[in-house]
C-alpha positions as CSV (number, residue, x, y, z in Angstrom):
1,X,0.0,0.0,0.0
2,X,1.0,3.8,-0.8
3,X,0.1,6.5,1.6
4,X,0.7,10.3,0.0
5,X,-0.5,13.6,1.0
6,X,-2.6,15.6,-1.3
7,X,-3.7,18.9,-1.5
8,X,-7.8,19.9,-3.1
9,X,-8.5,22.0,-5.5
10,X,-10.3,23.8,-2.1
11,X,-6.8,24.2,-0.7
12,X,-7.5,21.6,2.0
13,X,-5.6,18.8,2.5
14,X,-6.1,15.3,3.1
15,X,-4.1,11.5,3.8
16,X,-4.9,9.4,0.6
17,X,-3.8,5.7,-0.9
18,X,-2.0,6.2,-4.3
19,X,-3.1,3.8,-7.0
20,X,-1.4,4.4,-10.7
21,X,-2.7,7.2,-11.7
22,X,-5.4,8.2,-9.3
23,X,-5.4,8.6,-5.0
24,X,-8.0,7.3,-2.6
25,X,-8.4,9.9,0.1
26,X,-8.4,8.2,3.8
27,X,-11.3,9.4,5.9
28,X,-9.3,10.4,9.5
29,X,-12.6,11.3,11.0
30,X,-13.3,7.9,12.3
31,X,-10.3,7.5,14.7
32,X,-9.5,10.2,18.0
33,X,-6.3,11.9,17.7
34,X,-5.5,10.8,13.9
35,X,-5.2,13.5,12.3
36,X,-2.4,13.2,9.3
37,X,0.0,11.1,7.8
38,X,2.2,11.3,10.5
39,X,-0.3,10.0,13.2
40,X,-0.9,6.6,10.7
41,X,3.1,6.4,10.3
42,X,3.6,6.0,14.0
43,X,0.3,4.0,15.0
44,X,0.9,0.1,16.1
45,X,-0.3,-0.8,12.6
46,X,0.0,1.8,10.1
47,X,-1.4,-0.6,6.9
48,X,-4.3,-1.6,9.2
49,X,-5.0,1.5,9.9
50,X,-4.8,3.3,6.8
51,X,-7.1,0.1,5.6
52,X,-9.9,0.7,8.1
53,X,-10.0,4.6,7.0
54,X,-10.5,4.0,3.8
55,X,-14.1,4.0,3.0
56,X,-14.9,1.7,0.0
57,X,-17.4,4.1,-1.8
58,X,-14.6,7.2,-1.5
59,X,-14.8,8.1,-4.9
60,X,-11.0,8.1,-6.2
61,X,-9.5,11.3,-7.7
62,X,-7.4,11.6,-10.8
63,X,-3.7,13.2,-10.3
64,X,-5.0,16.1,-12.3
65,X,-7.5,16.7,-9.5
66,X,-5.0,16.9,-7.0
67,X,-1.4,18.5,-6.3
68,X,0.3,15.6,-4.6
69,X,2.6,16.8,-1.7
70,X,5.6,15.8,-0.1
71,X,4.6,12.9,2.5
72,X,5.9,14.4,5.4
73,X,4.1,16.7,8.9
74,X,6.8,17.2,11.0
75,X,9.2,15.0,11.0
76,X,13.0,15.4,10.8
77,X,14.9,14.5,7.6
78,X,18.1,13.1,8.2
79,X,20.9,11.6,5.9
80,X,23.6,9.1,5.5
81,X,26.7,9.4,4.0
82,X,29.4,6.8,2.0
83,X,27.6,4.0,2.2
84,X,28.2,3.0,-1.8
85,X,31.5,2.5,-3.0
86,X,30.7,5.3,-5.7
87,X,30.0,7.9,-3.1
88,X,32.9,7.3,-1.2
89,X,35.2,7.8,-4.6
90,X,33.2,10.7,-5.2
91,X,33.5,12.2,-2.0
92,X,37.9,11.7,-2.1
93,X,37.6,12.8,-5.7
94,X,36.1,16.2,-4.4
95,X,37.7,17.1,-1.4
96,X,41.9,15.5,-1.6
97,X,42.5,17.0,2.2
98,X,39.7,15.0,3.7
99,X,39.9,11.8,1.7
100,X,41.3,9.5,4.1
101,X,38.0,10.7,6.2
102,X,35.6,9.1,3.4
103,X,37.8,6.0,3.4
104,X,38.1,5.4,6.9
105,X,33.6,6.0,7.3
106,X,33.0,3.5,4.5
107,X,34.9,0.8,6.2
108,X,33.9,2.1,10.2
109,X,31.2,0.7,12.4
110,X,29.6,3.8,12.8
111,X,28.1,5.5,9.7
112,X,28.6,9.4,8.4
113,X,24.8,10.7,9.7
114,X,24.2,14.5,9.2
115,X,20.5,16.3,9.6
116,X,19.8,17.2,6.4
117,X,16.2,19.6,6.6
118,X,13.1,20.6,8.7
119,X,10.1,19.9,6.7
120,X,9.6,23.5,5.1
121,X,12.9,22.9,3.2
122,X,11.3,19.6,1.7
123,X,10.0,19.9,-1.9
124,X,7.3,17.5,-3.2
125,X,6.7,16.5,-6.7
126,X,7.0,19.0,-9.2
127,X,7.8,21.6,-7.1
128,X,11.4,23.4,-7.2
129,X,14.8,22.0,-5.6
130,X,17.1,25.0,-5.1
131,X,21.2,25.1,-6.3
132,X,23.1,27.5,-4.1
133,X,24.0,30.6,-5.8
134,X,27.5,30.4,-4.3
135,X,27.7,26.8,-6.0
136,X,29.6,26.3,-9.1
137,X,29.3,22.4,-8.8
138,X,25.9,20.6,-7.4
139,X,24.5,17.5,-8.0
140,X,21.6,15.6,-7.1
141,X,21.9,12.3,-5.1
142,X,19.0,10.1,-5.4
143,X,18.6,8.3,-2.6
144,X,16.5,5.0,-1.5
145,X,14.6,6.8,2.2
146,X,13.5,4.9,5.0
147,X,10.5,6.4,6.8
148,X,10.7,6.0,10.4
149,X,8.1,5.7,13.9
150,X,9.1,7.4,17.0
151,X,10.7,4.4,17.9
152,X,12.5,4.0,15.3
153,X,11.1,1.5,12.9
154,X,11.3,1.3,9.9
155,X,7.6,1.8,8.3
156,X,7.7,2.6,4.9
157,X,10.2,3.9,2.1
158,X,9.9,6.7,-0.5
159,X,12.5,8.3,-2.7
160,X,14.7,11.3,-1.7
161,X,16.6,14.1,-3.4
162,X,19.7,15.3,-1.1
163,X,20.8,17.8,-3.2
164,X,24.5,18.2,-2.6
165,X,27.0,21.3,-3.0
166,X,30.0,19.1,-3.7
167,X,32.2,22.5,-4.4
168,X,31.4,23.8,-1.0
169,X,31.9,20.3,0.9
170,X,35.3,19.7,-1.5
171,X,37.0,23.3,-0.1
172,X,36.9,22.5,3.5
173,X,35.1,18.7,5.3
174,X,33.6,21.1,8.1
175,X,31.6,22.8,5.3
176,X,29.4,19.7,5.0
177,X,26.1,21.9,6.6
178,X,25.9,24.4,4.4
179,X,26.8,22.2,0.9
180,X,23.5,20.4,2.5
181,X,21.4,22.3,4.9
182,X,19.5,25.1,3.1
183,X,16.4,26.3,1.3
184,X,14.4,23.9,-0.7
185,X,17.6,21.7,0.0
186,X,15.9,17.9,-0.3
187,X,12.9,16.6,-1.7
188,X,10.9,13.2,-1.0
189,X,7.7,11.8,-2.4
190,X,5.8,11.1,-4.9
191,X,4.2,8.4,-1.6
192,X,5.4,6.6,0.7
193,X,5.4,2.1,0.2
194,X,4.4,0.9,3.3
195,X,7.1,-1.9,5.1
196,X,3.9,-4.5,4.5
197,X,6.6,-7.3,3.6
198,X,10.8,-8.3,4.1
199,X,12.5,-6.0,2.3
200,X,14.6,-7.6,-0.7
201,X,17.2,-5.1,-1.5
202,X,18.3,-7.2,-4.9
203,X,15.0,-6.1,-6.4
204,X,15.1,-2.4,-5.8
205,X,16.2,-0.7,-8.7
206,X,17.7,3.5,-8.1
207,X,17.8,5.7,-11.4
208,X,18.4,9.0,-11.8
209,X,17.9,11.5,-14.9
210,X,18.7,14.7,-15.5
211,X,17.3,16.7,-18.7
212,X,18.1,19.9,-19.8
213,X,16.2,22.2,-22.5
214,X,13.9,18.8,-23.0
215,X,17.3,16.2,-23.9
216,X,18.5,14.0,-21.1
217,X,21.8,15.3,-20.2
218,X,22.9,12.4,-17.4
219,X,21.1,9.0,-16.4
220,X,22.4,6.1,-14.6
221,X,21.1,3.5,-12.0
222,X,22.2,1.2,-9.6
223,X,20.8,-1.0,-7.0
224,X,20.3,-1.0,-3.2
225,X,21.5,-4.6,-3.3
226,X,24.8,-2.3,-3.7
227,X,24.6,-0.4,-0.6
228,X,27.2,-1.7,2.2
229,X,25.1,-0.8,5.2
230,X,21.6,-2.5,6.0
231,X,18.5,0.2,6.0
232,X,18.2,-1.5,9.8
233,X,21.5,-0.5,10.5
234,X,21.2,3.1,9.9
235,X,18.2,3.3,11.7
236,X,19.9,1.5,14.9
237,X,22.5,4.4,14.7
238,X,20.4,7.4,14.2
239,X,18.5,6.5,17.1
240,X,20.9,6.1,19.1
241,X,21.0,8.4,21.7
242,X,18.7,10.5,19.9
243,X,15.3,11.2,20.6
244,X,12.9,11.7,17.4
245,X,9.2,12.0,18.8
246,X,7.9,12.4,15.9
247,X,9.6,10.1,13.8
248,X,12.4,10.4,10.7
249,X,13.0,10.3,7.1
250,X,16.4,8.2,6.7
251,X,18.0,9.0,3.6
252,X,20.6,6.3,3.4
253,X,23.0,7.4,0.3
254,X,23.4,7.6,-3.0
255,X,25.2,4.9,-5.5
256,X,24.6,7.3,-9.0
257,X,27.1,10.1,-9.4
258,X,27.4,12.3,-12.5
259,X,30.6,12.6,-13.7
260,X,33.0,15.6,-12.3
261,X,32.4,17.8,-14.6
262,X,28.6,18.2,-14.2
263,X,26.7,20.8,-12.5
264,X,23.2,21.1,-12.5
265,X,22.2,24.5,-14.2
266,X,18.4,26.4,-14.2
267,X,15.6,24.9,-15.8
268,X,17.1,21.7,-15.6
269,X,14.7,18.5,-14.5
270,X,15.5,15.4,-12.1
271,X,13.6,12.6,-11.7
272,X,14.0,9.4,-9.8
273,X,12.9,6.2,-9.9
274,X,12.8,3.7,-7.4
275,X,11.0,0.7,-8.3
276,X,7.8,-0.6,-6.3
277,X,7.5,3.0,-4.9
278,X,7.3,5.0,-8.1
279,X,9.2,8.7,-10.2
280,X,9.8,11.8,-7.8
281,X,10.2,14.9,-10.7
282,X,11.8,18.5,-9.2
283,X,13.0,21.2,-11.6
284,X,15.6,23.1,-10.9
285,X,16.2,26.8,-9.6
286,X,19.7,28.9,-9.2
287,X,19.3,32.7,-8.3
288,X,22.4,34.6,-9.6
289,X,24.9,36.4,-6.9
């Protein structure tokens, strides 16, 4: 099952299963103190639940009757670091000072775990992702997300976008927040997959492409199979000692790098794919100096 979070053509908005091309909206009325996506996400049974409010004569919408959101409330969005033997080549490509760093993190116990945005920095479908102005190399990094309870669990998946400075990161290691952390700095959606069954990495399928004045201008895929860290694993750690009440989005790295010499530009378009959950799209914005 896929839960999204959809906006009316009144301007409210409302919890709703996602079918191929048309959403279900869930009626929350029926259950005290469930009042968004967020509240299903970190009830005992969030498939159950999201089952039992939906009412079988709910007439479904078409996408064209909605504006389908990013599937978050309030939760934190948090990302991992060097867990694909691409990223961790990338990362000493970009940055010669601090490369034994991304060598020594690939290989460590503990994982390279940084915040990455509060939810009004989180772009849904279609809407904008943001290059810093003071960037003259970013990239996206599509990235396989693990949606997390408040204790932790892991309860769905959707796709992220952690859009990456890899200029700013490269001139100095402790410039890692602000190559990240900024305005319209991440995006997630289209939905989120529920965790109904085992998760088989092998079958999950990553792509990325990147088209430019309507020709695609980068592509490449990989699979989760090739990440070295299990998706329980970086949950364990970012809980650790860490209190998330609300729950987390886990993005959990990125195995697709465009070559050195890429930069995103304006007007540019990303999408992802991640199969069994679905194609997040974000054009591109850059304000000049």
């Amino acid at each position: 099952m896929k839960l999204c979070k959809i906006r009316l053509v009144d301007g409210s908005m409302r919890v709703a299963v996602m079918h191929d091309a048309e959403v279900q909206p869930l009626d929350l009325t029926q259950i005290n103190n469930c009042h968004s996506l967020m509240d299903i996400l970190n009830s005992a049974d969030p498939a159950g639940l999201a089952r039992f409010l939906l009412k079988p004569d709910t007439r479904p919408l078409s996408l064209s009757e909605v504006t389908v959101l990013a599937p978050l409330d309030l939760q934190e969005v948090w990302a991992a670091g060097v867990t694909y033997k691409r990223s961790q080549i990338a990362r000493m490509e970009e940055s010669e000072s601090a490369a034994s760093n991304y060598d020594k993190v690939y290989t460590a116990d503990r994982p390279e775990l940084f915040f990455k945005a509060t939810p009004s920095r989180v772009a849904g479908p279609g809407q904008a992702l943001r290059v810093r102005c003071d960037s003259s190399w970013s990239v996206p990094e599509p990235e396989f997300t693990l949606v997390l309870n408040r204790h932790g669990q892991i309860v769905g998946y959707t796709i992220g976008n952690d859009m990456s400075a890899r200029d700013i990161e490269g001139e100095n290691p402790l410039y890692l927040p602000q190559a990240k952390l900024y305005r319209q700095c991440a995006g997630l959606g289209p939905c989120i997959l529920l965790a109904e069954a085992p998760l088989e990495p092998e079958t999950v399928d990553i792509s990325l492409e990147i088209c430019r004045s309507g020709a695609s201008v980068f592509s490449g895929t990989t699979k989760l199979s090739q990440m070295k860290r299990t998706p329980e694993e970086l949950a364990g750690w970012l809980f650790r000692e860490n209190d998330l009440p609300d729950g987390a989005f886990l993005m959990t790295g990125t195995g697709i790098v465009p070559d050195d010499n890429f930069t995103l530009q304006h007007g540019d378009e990303v999408s992802i794919s991640i199969s069994g959950i679905g194609t997040l799209t974000n054009p591109i914005v850059k304000d000049t100096l």
